[in-house]
C-alpha positions in Angstrom: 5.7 -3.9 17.5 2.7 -2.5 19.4 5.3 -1.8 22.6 7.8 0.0 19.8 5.0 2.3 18.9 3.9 2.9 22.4 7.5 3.8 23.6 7.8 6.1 20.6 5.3 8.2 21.4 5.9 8.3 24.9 9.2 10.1 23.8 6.9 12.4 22.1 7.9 11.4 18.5 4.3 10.8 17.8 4.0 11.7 14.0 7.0 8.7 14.2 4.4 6.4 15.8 1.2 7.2 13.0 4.2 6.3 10.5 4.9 2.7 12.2 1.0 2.5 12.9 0.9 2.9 9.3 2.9 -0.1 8.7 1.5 -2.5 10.9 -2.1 -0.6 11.5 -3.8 -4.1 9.6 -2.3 -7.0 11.7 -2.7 -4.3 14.8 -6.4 -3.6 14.3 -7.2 -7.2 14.1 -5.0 -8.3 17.0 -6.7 -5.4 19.3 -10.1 -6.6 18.1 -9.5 -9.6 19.5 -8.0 -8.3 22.3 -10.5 -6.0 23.1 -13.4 -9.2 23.2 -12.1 -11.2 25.5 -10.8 -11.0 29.0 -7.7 -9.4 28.3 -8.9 -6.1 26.8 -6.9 -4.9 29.9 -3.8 -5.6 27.5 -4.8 -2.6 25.4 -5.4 -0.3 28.0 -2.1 -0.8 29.3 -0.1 -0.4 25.7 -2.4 2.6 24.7 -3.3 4.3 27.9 0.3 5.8 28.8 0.1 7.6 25.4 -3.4 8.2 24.3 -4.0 12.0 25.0 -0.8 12.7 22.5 -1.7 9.9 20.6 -5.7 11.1 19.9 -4.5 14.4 19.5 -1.9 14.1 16.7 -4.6 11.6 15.4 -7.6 13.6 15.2 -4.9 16.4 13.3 -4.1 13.7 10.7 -7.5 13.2 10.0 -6.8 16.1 7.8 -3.5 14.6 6.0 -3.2 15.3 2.9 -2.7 11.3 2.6 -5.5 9.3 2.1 -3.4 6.1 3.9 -2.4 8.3 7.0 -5.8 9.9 7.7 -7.8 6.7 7.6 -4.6 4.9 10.1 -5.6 7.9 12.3 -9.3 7.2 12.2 -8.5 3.3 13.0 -6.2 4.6 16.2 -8.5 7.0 17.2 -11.4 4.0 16.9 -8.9 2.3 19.0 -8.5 4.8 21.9 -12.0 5.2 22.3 -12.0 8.9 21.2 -15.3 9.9 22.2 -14.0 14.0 21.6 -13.1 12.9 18.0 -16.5 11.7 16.9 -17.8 14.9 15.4 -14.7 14.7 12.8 -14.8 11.3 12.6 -18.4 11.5 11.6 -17.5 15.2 9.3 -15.0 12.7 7.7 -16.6 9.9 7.3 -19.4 12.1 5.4 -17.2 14.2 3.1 -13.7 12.5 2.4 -13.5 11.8 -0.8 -11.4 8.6 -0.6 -13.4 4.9 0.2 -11.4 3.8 2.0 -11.0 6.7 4.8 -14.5 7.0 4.8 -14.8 3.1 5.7 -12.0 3.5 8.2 -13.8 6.4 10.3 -17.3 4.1 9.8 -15.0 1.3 12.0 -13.7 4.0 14.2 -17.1 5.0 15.4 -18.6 1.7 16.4 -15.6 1.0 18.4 -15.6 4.5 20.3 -19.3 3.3 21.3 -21.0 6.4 21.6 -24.8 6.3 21.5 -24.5 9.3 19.4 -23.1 7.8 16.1 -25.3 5.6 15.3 -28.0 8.0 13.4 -24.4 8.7 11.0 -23.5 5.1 10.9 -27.3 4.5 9.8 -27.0 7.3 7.1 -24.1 5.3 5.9 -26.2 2.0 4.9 -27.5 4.4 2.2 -27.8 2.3 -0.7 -26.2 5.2 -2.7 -23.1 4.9 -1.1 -19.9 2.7 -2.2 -20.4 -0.9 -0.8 -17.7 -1.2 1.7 -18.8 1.7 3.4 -21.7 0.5 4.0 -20.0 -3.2 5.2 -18.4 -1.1 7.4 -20.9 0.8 8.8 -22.6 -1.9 9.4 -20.1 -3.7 11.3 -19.9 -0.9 13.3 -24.1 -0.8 14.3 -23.1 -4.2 15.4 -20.2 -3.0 17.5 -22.6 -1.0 19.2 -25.3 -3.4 19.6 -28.1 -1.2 20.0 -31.4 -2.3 19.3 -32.3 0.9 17.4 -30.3 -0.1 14.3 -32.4 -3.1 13.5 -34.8 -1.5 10.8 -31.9 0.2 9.0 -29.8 -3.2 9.5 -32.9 -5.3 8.8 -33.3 -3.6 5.3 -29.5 -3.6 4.2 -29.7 -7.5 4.6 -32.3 -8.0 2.2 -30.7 -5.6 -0.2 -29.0 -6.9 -3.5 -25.3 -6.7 -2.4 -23.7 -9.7 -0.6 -20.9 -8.2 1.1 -23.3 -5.5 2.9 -25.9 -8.3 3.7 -24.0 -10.6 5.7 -22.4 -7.9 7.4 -25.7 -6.3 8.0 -26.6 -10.0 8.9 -24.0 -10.8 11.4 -24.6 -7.1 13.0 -28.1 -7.8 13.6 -26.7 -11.0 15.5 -25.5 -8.6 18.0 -28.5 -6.3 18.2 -30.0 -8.6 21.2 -33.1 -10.3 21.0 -34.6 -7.5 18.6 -31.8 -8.2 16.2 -31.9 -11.9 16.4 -35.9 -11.8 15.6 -35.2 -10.1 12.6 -32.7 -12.6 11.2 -35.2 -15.3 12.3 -38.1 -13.9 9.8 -35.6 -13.5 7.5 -33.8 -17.0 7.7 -37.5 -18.3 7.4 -38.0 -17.2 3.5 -35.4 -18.4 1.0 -32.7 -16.3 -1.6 -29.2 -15.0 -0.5 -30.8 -13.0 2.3 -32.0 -16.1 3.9 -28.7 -17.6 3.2 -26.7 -14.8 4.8 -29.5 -14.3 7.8 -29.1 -18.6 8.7 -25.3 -18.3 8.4 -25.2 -15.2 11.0 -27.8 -17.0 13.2 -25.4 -20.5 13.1 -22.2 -17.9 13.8 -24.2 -16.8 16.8 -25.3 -19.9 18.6 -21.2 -21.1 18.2 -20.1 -17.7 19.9 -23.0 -18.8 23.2 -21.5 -21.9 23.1 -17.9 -21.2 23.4 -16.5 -20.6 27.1 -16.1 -17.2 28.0 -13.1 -15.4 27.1 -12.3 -17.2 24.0 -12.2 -15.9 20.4 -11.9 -17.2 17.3 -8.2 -17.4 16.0 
């Protein structure tokens, strides 16, 4: 399915290949996840790469769809080009779309485009006041980028009183280095649902170190 798409838009029918994203965008994102931690994230580079300028291009117009289900499928793509010229309207979007699920979509976008520069908007997102799985998402997402400086905001939306958000925010912190791995320590050292969540990440973790490189889970 992923070659169909790519040879679709490489004849330039690339509205055509957001429409089959569209079908497949679920089982897609979670196989290019996978692909893109282990050692053969060179297997999206070579489906995506022939296409991506008209690919990120007609995706960063559909972020304006009048389709809540297309503009968050162009959000995931544009997550999965690494569309570092989409992040303003990725973040614009993320911010002011009025549908969830969009929002959350463009959250996951940003932490896999990687730039240093989202993560004061993917913080923003952890808001308490917004819709829980945006703020799973965003969270995810400060993981995806790993960066240390997300610890306090990721630190405080594990101890918070939605489960969902905390072990995300708790298996995010796993990947925020040694900083992020204190925190869960301090926190897996009390007791309630934080604790919980905080010991679970930590147990996730010390499986990922032991597994040989290059392996995921299924």
């Amino acid at each position: 399915m992923t070659v169909a798409v790519a040879v679709v838009a490489v004849l330039g029918l690339v509205s055509l290949a957001l429409v089959a994203l569209m079908l497949i965008h679920r089982p897609l994102r979670r196989r290019l996840e996978r692909v893109r931690r282990s050692r053969r994230s060179r297997l999206r580079h070579r489906v995506l790469a022939p296409v991506a300028p008209e690919v990120r291009l007609e995706a960063e117009a559909h972020l304006n769809d009048v389709a809540p289900i297309v503009r968050a499928v162009a959000a995931d793509l544009l997550g999965q080009l690494g569309a570092v010229t989409a992040v303003p309207d990725l973040v614009r979007v993320m911010g002011e779309d009025p549908d969830t699920a969009v929002r959350t979509s463009c959250a996951r976008a940003l932490g896999l485009v990687g730039s240093p520069q989202v993560r004061s908007a993917l913080v923003g997102a952890l808001d308490g006041r917004q819709e829980p799985v945006l703020r799973a998402g965003a969270a995810g997402a400060l993981g995806g980028l790993g960066d240390p400086r997300a610890v306090g905001a990721l630190g405080a939306s594990l101890q918070g009183d939605h489960d969902a958000v905390a072990a995300a925010s708790a298996h995010a912190l796993a990947r925020c280095g040694d900083a992020g791995l204190a925190c869960l320590r301090s926190v897996a050292a009390g007791s309630g649902r934080s604790a919980d969540h905080a010991a679970e990440a930590l147990g996730a973790h010390a499986l990922d170190e032991e597994r040989p490189s290059g392996l995921v889970p299924a």
